[in-house]
N, C-alpha and C positions, 0 to 999 in steps of 0.2 A: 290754267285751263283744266277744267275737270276731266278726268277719264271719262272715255263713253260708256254706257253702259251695257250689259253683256245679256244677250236675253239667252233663258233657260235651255235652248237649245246646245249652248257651247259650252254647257257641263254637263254634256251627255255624252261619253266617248264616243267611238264608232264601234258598232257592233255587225258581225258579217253577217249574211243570211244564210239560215239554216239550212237550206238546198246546196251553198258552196260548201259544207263543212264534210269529209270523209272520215271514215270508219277510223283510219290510219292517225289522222290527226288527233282525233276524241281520247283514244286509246293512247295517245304518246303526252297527251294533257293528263290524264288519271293515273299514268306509273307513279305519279310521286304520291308517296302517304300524306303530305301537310295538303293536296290538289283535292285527294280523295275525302279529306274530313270536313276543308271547306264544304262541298258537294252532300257532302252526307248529313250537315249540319244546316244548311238551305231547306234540302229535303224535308228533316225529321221540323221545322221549323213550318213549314207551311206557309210562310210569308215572307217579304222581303225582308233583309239583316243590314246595318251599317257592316262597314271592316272592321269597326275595334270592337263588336259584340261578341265574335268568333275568337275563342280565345286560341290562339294557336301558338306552337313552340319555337318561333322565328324572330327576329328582328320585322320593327314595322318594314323596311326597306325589302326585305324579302319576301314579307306577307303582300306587300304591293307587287311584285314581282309575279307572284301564283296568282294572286288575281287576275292579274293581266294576263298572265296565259290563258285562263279558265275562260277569259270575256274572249282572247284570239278564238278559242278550237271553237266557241258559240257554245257552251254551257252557262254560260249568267250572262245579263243585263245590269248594266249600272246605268245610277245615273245617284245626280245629287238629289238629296233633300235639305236646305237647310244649308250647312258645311258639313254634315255627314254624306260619304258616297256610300249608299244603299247598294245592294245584291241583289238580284232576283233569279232562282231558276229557272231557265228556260224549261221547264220540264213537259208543259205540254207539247211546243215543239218539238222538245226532243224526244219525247213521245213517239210523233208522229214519225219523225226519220227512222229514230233507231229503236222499234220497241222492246218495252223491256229490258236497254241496260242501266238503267237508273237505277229502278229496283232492284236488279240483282246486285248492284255496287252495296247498296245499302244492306243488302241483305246479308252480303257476305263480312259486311263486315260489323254489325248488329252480331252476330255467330261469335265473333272474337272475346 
């Protein structure tokens, strides 16, 4: 018997909405530097990233790990393309909630 098939909807995790996400939680997602560079690396990008284009300094199994945090506190969207799971910054939402700490993230750390 064939498997059923899975329409595009079930590879697209759950993402929360930007109105449940607090200050406390965005900020306790950005303490980590591998959080910060994903984010920073979205930004300076302007468009959606697979995971393996961000070259970070982790095992894949942790680099899924940050991810996952980054999509809980509502900073990126994923979803598949393909068998790539793409990124997207939330940035203009996060715009609207929390203005201006995007850019400052980047900013500061652009300075380094």
């Amino acid at each position: 018997m064939a498997a059923p098939r899975r329409s595009g909807r079930e590879r697209v995790p759950p993402h929360p909405d930007i109105q449940t996400i607090s200050l406390q939680q965005v900020l306790e997602a950005l303490v980590d530097p591998v959080r910060r560079r994903i984010v920073s690396e979205l930004y300076a990008a302007g468009q959606d990233l697979a995971c393996g284009t961000i070259e970070l300094p982790v095992s894949k199994s942790t680099a899924t790990h940050h991810f996952h945090v980054l999509r809980e506190a509502g900073l990126i969207r994923q979803y598949y393309l393909g068998t790539s799971r793409m990124n997207a910054l939330r940035r203009d939402e996060f715009d609207e909630s929390f203005p201006g700490l995007l850019s400052a993230l980047v900013a500061v750390r652009d300075r380094k």
